[in-house]
N, CA, C and O atoms as a Maestro MAE file, in Angstrom:
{
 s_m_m2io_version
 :::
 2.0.0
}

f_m_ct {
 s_m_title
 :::
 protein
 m_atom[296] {
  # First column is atom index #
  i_m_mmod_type
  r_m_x_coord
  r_m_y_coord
  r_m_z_coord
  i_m_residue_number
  s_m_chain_name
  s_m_pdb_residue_name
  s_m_pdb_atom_name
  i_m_atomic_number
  :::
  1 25 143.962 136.891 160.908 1 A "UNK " " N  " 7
  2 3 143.714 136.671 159.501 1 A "UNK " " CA " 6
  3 2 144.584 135.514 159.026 1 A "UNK " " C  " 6
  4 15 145.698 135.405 159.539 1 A "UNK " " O  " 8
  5 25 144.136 134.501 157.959 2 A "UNK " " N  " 7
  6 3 144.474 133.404 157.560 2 A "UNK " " CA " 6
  7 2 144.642 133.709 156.105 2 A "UNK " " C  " 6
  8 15 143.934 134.579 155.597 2 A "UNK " " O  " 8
  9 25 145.464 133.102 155.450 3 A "UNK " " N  " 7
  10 3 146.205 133.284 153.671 3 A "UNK " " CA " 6
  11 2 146.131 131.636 153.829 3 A "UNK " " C  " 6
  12 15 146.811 130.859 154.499 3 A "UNK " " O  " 8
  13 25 144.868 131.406 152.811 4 A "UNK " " N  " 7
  14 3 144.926 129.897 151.959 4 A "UNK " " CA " 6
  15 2 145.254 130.463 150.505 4 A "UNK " " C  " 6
  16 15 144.991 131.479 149.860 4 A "UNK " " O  " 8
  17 25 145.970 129.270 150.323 5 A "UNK " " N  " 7
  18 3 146.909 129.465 148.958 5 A "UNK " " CA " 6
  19 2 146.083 128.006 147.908 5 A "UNK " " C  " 6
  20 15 146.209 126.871 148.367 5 A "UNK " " O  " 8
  21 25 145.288 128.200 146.549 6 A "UNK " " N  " 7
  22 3 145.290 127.531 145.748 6 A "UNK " " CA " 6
  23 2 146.192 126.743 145.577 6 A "UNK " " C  " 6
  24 15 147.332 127.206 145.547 6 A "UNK " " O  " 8
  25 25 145.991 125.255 145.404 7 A "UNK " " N  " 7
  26 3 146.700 124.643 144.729 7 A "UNK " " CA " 6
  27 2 146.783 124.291 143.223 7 A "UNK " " C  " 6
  28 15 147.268 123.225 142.846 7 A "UNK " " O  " 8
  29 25 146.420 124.980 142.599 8 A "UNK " " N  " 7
  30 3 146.062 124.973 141.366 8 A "UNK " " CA " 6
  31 2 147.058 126.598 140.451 8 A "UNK " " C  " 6
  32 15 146.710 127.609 141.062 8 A "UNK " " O  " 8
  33 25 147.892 126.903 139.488 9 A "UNK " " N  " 7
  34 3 148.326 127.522 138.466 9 A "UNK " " CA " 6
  35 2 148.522 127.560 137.279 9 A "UNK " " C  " 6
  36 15 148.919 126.551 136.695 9 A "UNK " " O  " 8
  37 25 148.315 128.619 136.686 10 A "UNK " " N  " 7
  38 3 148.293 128.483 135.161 10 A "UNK " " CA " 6
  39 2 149.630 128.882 134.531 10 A "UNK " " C  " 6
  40 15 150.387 129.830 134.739 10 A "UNK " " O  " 8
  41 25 149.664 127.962 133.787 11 A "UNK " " N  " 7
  42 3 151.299 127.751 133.063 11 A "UNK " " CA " 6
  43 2 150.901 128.351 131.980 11 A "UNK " " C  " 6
  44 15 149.704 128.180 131.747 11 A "UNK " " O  " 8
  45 25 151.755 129.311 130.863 12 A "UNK " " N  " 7
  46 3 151.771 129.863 130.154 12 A "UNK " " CA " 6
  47 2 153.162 129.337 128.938 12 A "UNK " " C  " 6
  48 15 154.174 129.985 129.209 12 A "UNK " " O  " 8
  49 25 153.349 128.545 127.969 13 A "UNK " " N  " 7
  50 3 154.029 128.386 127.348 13 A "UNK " " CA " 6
  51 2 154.428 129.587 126.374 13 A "UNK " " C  " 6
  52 15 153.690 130.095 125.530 13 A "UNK " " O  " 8
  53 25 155.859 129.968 126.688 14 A "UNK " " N  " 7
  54 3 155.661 131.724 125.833 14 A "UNK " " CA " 6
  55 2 156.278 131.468 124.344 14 A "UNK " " C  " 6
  56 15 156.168 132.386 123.531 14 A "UNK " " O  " 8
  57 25 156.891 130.317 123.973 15 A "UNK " " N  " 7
  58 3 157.231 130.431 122.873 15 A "UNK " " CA " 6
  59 2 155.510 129.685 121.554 15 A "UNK " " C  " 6
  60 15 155.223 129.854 120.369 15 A "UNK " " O  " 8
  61 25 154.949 128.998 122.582 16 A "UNK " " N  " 7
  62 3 153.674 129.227 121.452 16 A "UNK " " CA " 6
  63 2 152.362 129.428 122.284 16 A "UNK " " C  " 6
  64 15 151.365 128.753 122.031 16 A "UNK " " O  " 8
  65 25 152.378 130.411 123.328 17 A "UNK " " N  " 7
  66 3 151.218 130.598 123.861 17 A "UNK " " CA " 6
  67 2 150.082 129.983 124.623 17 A "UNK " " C  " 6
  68 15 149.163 130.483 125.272 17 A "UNK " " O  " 8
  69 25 150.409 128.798 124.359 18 A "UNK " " N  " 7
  70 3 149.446 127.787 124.898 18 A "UNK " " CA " 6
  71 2 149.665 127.868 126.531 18 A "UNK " " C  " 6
  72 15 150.715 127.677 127.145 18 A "UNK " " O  " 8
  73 25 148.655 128.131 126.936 19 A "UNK " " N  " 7
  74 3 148.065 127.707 128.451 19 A "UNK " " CA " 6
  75 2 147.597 126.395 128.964 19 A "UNK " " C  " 6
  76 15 146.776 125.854 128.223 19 A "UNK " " O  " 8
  77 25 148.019 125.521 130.419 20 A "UNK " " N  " 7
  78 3 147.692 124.862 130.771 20 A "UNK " " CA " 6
  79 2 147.139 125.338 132.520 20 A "UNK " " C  " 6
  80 15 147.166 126.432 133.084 20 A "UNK " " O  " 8
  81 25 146.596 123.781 133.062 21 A "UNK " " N  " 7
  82 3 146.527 124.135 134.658 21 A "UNK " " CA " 6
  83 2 147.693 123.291 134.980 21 A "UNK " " C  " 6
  84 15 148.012 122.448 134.142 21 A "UNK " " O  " 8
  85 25 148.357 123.388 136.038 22 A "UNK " " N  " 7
  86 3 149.233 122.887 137.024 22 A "UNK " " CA " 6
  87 2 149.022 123.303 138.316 22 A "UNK " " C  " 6
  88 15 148.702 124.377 138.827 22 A "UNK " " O  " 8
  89 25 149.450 121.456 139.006 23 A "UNK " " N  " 7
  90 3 149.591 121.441 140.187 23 A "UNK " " CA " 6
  91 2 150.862 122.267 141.386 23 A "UNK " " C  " 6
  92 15 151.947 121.706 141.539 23 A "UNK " " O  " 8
  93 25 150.577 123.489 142.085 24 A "UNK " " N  " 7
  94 3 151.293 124.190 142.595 24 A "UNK " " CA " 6
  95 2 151.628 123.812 143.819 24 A "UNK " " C  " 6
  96 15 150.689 123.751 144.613 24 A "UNK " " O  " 8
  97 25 152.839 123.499 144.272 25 A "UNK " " N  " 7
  98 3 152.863 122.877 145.961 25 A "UNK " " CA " 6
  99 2 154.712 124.164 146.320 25 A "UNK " " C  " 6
  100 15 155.436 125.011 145.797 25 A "UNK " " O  " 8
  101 25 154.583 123.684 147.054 26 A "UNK " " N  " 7
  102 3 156.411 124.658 148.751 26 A "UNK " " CA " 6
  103 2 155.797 126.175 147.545 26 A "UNK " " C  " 6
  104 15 156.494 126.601 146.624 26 A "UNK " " O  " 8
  105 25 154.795 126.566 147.800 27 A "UNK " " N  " 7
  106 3 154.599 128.172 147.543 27 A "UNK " " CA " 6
  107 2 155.188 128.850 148.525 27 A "UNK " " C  " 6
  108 15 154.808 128.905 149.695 27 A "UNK " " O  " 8
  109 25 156.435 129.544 147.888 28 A "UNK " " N  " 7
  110 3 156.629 130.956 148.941 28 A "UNK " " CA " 6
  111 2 156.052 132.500 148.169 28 A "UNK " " C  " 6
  112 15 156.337 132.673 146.984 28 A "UNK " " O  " 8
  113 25 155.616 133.076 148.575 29 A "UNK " " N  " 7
  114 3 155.094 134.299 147.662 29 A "UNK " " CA " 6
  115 2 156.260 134.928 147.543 29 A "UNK " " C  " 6
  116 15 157.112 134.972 148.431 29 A "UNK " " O  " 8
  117 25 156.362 135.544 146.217 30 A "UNK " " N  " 7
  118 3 157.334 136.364 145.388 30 A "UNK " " CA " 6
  119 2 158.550 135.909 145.737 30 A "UNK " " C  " 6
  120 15 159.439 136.753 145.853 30 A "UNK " " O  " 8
  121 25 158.888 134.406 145.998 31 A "UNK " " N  " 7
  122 3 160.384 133.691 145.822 31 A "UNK " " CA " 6
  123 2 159.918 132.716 145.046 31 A "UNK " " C  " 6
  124 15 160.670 132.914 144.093 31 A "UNK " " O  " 8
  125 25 159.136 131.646 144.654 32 A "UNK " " N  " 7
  126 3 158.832 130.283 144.544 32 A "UNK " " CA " 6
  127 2 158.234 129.632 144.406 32 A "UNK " " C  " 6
  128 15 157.529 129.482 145.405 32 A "UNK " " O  " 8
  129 25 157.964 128.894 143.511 33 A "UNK " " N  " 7
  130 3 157.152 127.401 143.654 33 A "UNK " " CA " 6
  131 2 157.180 126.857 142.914 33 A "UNK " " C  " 6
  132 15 157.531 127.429 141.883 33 A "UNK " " O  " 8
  133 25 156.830 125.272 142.799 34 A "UNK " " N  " 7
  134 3 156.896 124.144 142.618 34 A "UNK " " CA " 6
  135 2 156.088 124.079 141.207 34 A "UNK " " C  " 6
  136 15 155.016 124.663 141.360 34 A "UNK " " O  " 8
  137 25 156.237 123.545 139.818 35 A "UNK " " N  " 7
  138 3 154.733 122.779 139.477 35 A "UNK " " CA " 6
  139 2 154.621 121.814 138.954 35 A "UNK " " C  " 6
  140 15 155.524 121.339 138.266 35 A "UNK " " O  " 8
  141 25 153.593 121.309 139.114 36 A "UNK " " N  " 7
  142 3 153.601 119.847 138.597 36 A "UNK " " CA " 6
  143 2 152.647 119.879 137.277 36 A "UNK " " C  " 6
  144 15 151.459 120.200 137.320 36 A "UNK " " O  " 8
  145 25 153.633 119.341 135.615 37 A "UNK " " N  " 7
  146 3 152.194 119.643 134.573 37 A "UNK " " CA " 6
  147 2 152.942 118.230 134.185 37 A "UNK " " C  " 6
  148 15 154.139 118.085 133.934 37 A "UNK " " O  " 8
  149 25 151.868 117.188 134.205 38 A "UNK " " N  " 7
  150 3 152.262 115.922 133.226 38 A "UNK " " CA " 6
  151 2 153.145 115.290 133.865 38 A "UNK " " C  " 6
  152 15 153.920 114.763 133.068 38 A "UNK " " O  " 8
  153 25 153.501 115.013 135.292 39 A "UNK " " N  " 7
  154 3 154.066 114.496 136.054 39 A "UNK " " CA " 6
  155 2 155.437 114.764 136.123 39 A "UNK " " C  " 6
  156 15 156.270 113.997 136.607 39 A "UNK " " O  " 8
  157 25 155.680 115.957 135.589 40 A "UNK " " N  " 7
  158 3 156.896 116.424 135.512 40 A "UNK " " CA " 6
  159 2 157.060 117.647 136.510 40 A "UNK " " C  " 6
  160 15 156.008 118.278 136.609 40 A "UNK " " O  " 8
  161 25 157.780 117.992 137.038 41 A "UNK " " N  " 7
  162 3 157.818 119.195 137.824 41 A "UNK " " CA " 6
  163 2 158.751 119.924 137.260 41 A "UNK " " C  " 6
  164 15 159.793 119.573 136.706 41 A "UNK " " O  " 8
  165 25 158.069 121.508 137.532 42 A "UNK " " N  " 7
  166 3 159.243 122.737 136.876 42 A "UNK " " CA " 6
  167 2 159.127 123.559 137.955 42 A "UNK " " C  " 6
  168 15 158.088 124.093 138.343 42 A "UNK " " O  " 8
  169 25 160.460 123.670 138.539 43 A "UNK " " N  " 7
  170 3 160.407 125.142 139.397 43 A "UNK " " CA " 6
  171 2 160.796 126.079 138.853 43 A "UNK " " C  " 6
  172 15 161.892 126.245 138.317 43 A "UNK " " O  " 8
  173 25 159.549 127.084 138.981 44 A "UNK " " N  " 7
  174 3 159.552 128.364 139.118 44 A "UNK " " CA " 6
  175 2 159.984 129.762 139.685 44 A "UNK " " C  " 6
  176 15 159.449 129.974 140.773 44 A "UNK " " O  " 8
  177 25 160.525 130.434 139.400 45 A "UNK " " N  " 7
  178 3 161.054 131.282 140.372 45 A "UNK " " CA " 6
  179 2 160.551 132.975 139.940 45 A "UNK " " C  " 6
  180 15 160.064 133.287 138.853 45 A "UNK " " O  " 8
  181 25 160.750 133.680 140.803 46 A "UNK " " N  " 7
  182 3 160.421 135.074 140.936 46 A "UNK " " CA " 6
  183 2 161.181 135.897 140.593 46 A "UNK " " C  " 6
  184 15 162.163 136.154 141.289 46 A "UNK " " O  " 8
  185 25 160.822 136.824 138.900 47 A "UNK " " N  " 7
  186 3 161.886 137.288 138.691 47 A "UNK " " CA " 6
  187 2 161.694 139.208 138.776 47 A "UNK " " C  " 6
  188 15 162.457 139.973 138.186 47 A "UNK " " O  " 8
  189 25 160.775 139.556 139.447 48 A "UNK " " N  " 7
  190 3 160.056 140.748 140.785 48 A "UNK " " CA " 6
  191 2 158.470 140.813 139.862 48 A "UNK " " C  " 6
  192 15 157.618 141.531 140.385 48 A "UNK " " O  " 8
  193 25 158.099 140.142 138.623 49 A "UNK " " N  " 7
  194 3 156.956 140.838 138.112 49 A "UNK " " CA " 6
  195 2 155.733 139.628 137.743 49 A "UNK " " C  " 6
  196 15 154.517 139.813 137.784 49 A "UNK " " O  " 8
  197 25 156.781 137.762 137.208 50 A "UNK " " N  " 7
  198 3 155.520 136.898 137.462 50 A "UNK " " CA " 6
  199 2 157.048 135.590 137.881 50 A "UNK " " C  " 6
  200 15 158.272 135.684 137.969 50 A "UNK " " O  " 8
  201 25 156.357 134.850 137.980 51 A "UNK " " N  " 7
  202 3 157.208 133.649 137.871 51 A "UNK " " CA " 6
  203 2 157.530 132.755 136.487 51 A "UNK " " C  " 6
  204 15 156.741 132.441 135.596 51 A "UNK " " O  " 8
  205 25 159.047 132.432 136.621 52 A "UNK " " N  " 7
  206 3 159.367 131.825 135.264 52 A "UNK " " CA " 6
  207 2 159.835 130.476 135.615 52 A "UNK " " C  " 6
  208 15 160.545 130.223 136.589 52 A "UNK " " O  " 8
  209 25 159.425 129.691 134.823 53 A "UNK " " N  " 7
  210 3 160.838 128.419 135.060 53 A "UNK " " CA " 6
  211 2 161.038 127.765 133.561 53 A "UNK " " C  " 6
  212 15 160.416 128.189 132.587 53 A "UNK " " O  " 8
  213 25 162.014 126.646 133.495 54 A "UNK " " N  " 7
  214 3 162.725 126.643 131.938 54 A "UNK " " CA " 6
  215 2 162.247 124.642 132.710 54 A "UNK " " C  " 6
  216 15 162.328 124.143 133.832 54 A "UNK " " O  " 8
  217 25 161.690 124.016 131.056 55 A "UNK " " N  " 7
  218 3 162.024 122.820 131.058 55 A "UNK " " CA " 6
  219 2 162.177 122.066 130.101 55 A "UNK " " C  " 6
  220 15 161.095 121.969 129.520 55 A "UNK " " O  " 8
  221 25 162.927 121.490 129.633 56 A "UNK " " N  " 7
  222 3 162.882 120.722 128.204 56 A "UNK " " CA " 6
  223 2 163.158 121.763 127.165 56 A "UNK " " C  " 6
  224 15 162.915 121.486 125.991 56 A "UNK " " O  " 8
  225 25 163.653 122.955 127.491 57 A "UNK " " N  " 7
  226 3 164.214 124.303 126.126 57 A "UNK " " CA " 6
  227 2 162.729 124.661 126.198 57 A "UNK " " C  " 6
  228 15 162.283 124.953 125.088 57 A "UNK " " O  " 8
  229 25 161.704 124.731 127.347 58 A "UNK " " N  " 7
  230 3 160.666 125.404 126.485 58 A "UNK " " CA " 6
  231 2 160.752 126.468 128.033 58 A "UNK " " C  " 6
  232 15 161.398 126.250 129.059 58 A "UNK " " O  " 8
  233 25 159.810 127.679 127.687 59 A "UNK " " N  " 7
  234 3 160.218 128.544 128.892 59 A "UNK " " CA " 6
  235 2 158.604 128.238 129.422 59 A "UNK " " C  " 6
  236 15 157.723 127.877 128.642 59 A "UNK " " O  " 8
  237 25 158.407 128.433 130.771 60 A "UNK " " N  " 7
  238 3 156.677 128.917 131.013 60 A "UNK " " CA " 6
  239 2 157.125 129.866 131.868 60 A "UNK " " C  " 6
  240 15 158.203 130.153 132.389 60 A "UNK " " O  " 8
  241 25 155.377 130.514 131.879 61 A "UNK " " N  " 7
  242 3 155.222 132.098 133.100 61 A "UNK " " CA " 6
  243 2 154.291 131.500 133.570 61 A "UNK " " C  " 6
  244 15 153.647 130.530 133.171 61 A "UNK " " O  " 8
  245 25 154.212 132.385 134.828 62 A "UNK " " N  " 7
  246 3 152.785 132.205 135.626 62 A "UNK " " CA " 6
  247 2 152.843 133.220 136.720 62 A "UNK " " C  " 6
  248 15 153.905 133.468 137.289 62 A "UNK " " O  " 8
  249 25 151.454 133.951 137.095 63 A "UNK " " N  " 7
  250 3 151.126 134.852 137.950 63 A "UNK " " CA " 6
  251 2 151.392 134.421 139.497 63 A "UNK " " C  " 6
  252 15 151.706 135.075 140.491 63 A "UNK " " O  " 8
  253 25 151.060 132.662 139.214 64 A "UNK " " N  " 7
  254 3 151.247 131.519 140.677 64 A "UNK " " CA " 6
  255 2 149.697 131.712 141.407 64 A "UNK " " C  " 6
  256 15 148.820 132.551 141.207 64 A "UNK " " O  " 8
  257 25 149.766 130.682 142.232 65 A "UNK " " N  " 7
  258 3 148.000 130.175 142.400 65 A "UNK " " CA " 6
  259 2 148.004 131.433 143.069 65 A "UNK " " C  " 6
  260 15 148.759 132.229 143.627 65 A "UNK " " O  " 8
  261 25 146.275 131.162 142.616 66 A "UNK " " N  " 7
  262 3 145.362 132.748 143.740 66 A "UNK " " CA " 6
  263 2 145.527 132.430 145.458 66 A "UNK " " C  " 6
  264 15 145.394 131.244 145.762 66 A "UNK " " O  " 8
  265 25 145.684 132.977 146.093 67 A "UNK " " N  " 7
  266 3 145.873 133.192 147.261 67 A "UNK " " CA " 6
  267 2 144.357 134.101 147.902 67 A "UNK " " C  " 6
  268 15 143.806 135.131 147.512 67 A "UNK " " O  " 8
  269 25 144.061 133.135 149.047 68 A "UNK " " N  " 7
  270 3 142.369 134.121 149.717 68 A "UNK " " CA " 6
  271 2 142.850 134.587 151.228 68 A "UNK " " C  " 6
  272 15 143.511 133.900 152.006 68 A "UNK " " O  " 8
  273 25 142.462 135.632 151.401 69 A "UNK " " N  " 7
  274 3 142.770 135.568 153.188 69 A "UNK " " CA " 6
  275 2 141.309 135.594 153.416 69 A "UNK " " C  " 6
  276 15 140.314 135.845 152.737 69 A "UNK " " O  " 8
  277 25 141.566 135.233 154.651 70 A "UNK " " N  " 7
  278 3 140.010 134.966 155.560 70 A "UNK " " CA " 6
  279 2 139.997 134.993 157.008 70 A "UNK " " C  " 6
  280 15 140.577 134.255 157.805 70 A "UNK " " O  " 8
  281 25 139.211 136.000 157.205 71 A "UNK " " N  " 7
  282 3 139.138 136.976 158.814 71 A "UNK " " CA " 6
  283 2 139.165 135.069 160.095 71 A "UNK " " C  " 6
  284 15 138.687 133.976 159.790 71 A "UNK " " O  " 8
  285 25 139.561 135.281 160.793 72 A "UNK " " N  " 7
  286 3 139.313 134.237 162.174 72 A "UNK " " CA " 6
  287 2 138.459 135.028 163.250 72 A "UNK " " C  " 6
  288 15 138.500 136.179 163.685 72 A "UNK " " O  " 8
  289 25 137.797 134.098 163.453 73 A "UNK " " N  " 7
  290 3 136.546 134.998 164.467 73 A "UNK " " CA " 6
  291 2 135.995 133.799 165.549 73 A "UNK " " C  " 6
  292 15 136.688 132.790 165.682 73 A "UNK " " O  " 8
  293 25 135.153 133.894 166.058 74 A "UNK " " N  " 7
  294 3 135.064 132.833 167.100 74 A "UNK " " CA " 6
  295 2 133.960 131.996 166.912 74 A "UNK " " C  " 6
  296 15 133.749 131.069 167.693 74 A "UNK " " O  " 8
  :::
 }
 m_bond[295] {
  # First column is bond index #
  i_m_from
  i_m_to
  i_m_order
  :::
  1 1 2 1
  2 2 3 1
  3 3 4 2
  4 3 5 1
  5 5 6 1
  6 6 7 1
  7 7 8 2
  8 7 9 1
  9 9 10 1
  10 10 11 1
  11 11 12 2
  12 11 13 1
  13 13 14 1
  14 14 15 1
  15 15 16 2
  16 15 17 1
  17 17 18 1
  18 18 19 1
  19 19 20 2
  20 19 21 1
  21 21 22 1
  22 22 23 1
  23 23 24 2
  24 23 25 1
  25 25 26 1
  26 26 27 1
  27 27 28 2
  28 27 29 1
  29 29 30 1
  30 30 31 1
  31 31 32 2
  32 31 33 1
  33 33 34 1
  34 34 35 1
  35 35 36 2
  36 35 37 1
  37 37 38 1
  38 38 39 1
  39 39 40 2
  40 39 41 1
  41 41 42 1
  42 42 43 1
  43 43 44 2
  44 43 45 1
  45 45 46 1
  46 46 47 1
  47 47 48 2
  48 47 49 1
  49 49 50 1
  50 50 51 1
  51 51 52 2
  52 51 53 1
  53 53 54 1
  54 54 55 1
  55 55 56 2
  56 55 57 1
  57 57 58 1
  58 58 59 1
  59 59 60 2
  60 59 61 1
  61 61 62 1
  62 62 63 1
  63 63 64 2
  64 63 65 1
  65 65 66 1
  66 66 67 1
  67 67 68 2
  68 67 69 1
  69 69 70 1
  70 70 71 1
  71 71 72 2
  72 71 73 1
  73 73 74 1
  74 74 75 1
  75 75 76 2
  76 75 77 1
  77 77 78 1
  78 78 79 1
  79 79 80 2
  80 79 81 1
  81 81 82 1
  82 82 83 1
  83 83 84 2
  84 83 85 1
  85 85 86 1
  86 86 87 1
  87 87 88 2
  88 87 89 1
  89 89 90 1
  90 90 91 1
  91 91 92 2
  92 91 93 1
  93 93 94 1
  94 94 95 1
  95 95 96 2
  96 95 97 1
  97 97 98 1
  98 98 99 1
  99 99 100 2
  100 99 101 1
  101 101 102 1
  102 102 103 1
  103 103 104 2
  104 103 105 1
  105 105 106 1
  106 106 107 1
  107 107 108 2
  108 107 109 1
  109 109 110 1
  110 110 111 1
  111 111 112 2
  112 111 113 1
  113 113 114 1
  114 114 115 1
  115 115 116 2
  116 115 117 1
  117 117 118 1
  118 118 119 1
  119 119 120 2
  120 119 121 1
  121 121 122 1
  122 122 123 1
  123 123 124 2
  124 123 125 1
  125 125 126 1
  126 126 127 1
  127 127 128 2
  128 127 129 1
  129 129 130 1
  130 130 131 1
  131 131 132 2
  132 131 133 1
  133 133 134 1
  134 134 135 1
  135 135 136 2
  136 135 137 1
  137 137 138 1
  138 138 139 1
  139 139 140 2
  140 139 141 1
  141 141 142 1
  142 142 143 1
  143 143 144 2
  144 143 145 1
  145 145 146 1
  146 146 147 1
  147 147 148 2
  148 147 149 1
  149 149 150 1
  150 150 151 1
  151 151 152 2
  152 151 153 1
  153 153 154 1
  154 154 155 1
  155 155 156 2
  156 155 157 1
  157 157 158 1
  158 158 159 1
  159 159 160 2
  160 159 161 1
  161 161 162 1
  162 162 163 1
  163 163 164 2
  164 163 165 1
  165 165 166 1
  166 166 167 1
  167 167 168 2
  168 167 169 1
  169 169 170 1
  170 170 171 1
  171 171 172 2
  172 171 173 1
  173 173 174 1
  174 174 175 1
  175 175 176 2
  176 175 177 1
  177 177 178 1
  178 178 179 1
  179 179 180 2
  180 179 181 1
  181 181 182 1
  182 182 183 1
  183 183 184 2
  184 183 185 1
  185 185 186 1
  186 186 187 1
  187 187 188 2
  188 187 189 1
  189 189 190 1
  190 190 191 1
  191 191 192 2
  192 191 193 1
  193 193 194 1
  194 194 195 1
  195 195 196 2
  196 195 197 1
  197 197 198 1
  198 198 199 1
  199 199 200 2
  200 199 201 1
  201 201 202 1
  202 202 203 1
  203 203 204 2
  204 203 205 1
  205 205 206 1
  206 206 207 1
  207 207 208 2
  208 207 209 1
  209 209 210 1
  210 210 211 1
  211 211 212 2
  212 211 213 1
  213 213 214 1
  214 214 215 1
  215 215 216 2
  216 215 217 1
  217 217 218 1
  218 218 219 1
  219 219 220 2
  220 219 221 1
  221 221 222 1
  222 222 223 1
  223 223 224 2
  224 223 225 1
  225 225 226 1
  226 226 227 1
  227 227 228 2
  228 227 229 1
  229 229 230 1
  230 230 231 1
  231 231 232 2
  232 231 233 1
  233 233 234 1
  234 234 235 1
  235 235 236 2
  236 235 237 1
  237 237 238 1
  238 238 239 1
  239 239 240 2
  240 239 241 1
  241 241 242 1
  242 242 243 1
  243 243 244 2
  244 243 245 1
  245 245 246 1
  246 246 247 1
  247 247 248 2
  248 247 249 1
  249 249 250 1
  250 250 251 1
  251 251 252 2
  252 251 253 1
  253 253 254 1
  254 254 255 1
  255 255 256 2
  256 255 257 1
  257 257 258 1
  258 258 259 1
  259 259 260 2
  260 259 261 1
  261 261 262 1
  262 262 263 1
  263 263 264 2
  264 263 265 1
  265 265 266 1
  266 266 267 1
  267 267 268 2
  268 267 269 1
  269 269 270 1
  270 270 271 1
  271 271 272 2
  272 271 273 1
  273 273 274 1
  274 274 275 1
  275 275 276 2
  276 275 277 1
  277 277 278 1
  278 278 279 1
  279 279 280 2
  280 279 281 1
  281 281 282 1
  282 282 283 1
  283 283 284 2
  284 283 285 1
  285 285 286 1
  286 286 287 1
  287 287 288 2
  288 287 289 1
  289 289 290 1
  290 290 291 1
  291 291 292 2
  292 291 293 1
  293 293 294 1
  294 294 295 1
  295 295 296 2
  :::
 }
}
């Protein structure tokens, strides 16, 4: 079995709600990742329930990209 990981996450701005997409790259599940919104990058980190990271005094969340597994067969 194979785990492809989206590169794609949704950023959640919590002090006014607004949602964006961001570019997600070095995904470790439930430690980490990367994102890229507006050519800026914010790392994210795992704090056991979604991921948070802080940039510019503003906070975002995110669930972190969808992840698919997919059987290998011949």
């Amino acid at each position: 079995m194979r785990t492809i990981v989206d590169n794609k996450a949704t950023l959640t701005n919590t002090n006014s709600g607004v949602s964006a997409e961001a570019e997600a790259d070095n995904f470790k599940e439930n430690v980490s990742f990367d994102a890229f919104l507006a050519t800026n990058k914010i790392p994210m980190r795992w704090n056991g329930k979604i991921y948070v990271g802080n940039m510019y005094g503003m906070e975002f969340t995110s669930s972190g990209p969808k992840s698919y597994t997919t059987r290998e067969g011949r």
